[in-house]
Backbone as CSV, one residue per row, in Angstrom:
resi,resn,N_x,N_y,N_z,CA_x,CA_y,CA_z,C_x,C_y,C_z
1,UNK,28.595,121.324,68.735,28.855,120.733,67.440,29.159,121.855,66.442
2,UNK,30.270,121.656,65.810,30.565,123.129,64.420,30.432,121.972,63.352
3,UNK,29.384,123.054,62.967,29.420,122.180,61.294,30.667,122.647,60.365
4,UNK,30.944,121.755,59.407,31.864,122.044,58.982,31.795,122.439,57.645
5,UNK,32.586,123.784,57.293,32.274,124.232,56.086,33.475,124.310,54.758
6,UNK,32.718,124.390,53.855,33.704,123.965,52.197,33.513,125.294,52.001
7,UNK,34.782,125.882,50.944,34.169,126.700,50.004,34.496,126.420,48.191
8,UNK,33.878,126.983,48.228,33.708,126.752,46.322,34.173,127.799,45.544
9,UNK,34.462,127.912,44.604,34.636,128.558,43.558,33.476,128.766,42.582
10,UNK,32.869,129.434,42.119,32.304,129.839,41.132,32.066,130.818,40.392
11,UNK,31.509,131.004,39.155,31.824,132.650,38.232,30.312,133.146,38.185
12,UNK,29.865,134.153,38.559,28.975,134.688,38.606,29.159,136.206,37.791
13,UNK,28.449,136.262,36.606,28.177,137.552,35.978,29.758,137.702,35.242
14,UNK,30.128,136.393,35.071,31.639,136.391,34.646,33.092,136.621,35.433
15,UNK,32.352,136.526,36.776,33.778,136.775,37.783,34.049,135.760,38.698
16,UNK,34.828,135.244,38.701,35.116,134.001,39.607,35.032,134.292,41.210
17,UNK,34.263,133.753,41.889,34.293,134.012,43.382,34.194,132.999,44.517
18,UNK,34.714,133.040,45.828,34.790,131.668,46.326,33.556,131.889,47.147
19,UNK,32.765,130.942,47.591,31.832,131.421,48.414,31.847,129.789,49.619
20,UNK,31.829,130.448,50.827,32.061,129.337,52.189,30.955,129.171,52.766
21,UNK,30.455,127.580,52.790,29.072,127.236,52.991,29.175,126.457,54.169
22,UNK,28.466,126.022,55.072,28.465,124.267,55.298,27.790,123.248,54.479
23,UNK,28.316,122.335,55.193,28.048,121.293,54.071,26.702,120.773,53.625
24,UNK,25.630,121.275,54.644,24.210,121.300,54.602,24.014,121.844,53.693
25,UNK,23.980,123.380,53.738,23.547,124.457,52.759,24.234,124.357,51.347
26,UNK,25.333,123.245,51.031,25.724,123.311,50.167,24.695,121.850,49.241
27,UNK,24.542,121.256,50.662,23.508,120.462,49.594,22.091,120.209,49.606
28,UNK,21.423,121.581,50.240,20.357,122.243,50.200,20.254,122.779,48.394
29,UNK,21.619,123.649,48.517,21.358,124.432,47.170,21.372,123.497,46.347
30,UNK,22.102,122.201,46.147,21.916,121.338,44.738,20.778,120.813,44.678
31,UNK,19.965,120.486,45.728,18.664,119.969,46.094,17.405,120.736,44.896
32,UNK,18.182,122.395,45.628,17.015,123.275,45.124,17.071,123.416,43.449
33,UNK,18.283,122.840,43.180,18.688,123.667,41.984,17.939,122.297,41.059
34,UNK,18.611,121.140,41.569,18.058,119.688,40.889,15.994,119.837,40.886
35,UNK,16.048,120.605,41.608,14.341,120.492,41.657,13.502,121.551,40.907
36,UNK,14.321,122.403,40.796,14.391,123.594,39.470,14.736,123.761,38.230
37,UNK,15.241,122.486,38.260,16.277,121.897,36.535,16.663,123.421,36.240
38,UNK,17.706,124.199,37.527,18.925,125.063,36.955,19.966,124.681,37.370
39,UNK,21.075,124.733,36.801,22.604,124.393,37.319,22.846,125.365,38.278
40,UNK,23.781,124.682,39.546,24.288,125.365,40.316,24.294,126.962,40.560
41,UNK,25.418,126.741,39.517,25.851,128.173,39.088,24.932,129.154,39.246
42,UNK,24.211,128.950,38.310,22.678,129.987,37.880,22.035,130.166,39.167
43,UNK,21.716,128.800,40.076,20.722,129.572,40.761,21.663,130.827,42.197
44,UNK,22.423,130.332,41.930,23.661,130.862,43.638,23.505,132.600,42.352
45,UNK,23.838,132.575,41.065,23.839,133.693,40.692,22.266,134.537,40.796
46,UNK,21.196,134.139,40.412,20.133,134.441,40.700,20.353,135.034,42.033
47,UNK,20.138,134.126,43.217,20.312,134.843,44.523,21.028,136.031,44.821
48,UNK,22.349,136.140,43.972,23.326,137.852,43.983,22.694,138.727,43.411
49,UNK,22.190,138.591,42.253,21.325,139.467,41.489,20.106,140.127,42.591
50,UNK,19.436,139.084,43.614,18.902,139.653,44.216,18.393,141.130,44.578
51,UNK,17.389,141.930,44.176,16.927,142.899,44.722,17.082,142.958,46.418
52,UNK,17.902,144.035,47.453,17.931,144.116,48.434,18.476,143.045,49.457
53,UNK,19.238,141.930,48.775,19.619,141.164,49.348,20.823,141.491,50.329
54,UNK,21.596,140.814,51.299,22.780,141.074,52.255,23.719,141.096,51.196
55,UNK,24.181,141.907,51.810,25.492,141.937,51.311,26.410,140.692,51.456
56,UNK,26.743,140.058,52.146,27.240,139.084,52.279,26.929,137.975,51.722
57,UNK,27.106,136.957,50.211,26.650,136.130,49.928,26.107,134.830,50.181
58,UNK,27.244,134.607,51.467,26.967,133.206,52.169,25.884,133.492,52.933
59,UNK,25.479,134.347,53.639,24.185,134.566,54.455,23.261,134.824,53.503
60,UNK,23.408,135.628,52.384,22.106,135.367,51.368,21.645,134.193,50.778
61,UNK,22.925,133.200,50.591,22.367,131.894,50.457,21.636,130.975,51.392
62,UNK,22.231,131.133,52.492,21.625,130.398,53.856,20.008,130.933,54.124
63,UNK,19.535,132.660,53.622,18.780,132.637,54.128,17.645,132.407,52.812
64,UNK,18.389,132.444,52.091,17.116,131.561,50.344,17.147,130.514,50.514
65,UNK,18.232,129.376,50.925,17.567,128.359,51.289,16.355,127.707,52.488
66,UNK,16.530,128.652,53.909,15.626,128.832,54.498,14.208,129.223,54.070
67,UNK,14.133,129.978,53.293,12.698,130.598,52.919,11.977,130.046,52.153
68,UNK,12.908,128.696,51.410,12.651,127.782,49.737,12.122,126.803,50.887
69,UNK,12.865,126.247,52.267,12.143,125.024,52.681,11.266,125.340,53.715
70,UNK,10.906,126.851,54.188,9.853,127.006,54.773,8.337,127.212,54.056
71,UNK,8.829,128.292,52.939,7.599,128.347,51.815,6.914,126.659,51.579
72,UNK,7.963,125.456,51.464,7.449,124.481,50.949,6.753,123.863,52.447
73,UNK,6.626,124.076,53.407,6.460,123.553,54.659,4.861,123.869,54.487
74,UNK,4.963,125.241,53.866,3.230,126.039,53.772,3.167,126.862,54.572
């Protein structure tokens, strides 16, 4: 099975960038963001800002959303 992935556009720190998700992780992050009362935007930017994070954004997102629904697991 390949999940199938979107990418988006968004401006982070004022620069427009596309970032390629699947469609899970894309609505993981609105999940997280709706449950954080931050917009999109903000929190995917939060995650870049990241101290020591990958370089690669889409894997830094995949793996903050992992850690947001394991932390909540306990």
């Amino acid at each position: 099975m390949t999940a199938k992935k979107l990418k988006r556009s968004v401006t982070l720190s004022g620069h427009r960038t596309s970032i390629s998700l699947e469609t899970e992780f894309w609505r993981a992050l609105a999940e997280i963001a709706a449950e954080t009362k931050r917009p999109l935007a903000r929190l995917i930017d939060e995650v870049d800002k990241r101290e020591g994070r990958d370089k690669n954004l889409s894997s830094a997102l995949r793996v903050f959303v992992l850690a947001h629904y394991r932390a909540k697991r306990g």
